[in-house]
N, C-alpha and C positions, 0 to 999 in steps of 0.2 A: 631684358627678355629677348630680344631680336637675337642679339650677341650670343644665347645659344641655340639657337636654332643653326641644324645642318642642313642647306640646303645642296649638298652635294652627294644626298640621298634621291636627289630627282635626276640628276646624271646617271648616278648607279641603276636605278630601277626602269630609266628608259625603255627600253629594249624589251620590258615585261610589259609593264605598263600600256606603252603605245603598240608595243606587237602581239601583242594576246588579249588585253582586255579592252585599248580602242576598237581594237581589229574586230573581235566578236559584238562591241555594241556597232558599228557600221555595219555589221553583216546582217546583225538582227534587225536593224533597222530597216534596212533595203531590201530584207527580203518580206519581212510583217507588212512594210508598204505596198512591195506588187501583189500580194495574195489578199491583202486586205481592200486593196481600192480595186482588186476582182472581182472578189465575192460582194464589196459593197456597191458596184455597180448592178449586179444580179440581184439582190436585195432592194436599188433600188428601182429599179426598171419593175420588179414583181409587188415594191409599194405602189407603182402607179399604176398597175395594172388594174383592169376594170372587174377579173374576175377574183370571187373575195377568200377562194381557196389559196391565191397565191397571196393577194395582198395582206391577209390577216398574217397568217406564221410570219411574214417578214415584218410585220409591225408589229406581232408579239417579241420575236426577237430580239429587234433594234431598243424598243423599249428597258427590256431584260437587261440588255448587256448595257445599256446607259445608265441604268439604276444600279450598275454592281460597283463596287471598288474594285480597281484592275488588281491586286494583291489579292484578294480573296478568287479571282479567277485562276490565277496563275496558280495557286495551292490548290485550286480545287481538279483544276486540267492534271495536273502533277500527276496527283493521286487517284483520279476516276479514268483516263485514258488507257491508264495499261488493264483494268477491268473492263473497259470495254473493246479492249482489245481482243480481251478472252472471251467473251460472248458473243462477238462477230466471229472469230477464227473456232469458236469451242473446244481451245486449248484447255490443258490441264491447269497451267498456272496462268498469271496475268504476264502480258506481254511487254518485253520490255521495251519501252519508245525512247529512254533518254532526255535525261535534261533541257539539253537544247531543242530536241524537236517536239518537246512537251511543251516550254517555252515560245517557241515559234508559234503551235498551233493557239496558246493562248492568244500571242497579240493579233495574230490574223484574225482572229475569230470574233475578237473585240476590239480592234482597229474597224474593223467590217461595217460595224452598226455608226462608228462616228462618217466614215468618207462614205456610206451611205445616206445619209443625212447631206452631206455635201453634194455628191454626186444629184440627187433628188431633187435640189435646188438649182444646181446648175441646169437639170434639162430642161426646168420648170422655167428657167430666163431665156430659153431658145423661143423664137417669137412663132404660134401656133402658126403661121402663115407659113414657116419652112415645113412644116408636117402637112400642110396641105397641099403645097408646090409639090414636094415630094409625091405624095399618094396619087397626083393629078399627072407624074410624067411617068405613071405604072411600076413605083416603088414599092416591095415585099414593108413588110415590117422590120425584119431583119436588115434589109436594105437601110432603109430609111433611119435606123436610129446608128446605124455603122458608117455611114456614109456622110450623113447631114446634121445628128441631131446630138450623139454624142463627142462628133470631135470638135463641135462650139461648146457644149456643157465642161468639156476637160479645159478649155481655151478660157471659160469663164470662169472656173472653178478655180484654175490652176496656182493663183496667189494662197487660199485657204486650203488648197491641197498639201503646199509646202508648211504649211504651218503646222499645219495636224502632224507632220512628218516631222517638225520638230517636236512637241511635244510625245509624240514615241519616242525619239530617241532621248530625250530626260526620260521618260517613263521605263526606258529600259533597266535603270538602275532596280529596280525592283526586283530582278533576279537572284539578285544576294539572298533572297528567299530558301529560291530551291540549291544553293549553294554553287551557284554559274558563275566565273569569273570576267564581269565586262571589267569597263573602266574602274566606276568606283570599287567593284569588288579586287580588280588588281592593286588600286591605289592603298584599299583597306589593310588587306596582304600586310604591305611592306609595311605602312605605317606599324603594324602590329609586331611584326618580326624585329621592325630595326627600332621600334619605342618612336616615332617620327612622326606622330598623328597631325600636328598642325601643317608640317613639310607637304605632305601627303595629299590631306583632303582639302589644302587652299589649291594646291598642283592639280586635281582633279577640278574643281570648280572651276581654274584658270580655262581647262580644257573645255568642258562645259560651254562655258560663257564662248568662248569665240569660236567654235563652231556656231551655236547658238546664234549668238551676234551676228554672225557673217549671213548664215541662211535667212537670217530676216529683214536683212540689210537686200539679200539677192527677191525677198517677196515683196518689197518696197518699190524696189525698182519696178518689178515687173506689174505692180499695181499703177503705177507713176505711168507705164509704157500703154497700161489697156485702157488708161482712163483717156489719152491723148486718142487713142484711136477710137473711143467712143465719141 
């Protein structure tokens, strides 16, 4: 069985594979994680919040978007974005957002409620005695959570930060949905074109795994380095 498998189908499809569909699952990745650990830090800062007009919507939401299957969000952004595109602009037809930026807004938008959840716990290990220091040497609020209280929360958070981060990028493959070409969807490509499916999606899995591997090999570490300094 080995004896015919081509693997000089992963030579050939290099070039597609690692420059167009690594390429766009690293893009997607890097940019769902700064928009998503954005908004999930405004989510969770509006969880903690004492007033219950903010903190309710943001704990309606986070709930919401935890209870959905990321695939069923992603079809649903797909197809409801460019109608509501039209109803905000009150154009004639539905507006068209594109693939990737229909996609994008998916994982940010449901990235959100998980590094929310993160983020919430992180400031929640800031010891209350910095929020008192702070208020007591005439810090705003804004002050105090920009200055003191979230860059410990990201400094605590930061090992389950990168995790979440990997798990987006597996969860990217899910795009093959709305018919976006990351990794696996370049990988699938060829396998289909050249008949090469095991070549293909072991080559894609290899991919996978040692990025994979490697990032959680670099959260180890850095769990290894905050625990000495606690």
């Amino acid at each position: 069985m080995l004896g015919s498998l081509d693997f000089d189908v992963i030579t050939r499809s290099l070039p597609y594979v690692l420059g167009e569909g690594l390429r766009f699952t690293l893009t997607l990745t890097a940019l769902a994680t700064v928009f998503g650990l954005t908004l999930g830090t405004i989510l969770a800062l509006m969880r903690l919040s004492g007033m219950k007009a903010l903190s309710v919507p943001a704990t309606l939401y986070v709930n919401l978007m935890r209870s959905l299957p990321l695939v069923l969000v992603i079809f649903w952004f797909y197809f409801l974005v460019p109608y509501i595109g039209q109803f905000v602009l009150r154009t004639e037809r539905p507006v068209q957002v594109g693939a990737f930026a229909s996609a994008l807004i998916t994982f940010s938008l449901f990235e959100a409620a998980y590094f929310s959840e993160i983020m919430r716990a992180g400031i929640q290990s800031v010891a209350r005695g910095q929020a008192a220091a702070g208020s007591a040497l005439g810090l705003t609020y804004r002050q105090l959570m920009q200055y003191v209280i979230l860059p410990q929360a990201v400094r605590n958070m930061l090992p389950v930060m990168l995790t979440q981060t990997i798990v987006l990028f597996q969860d990217t493959s899910l795009v093959y949905v709305i018919s976006l070409t990351d990794l696996l969807g370049a990988a699938a490509t060829v396998a289909n074109r050249d008949g090469r499916l095991v070549e293909m999606y072991v080559f894609a899995a290899l991919i996978y795994f040692v990025i994979s591997f490697g990032a959680s090999l670099v959260v180890r570490r850095l769990q290894a380095r905050m625990a000495i300094i606690r």
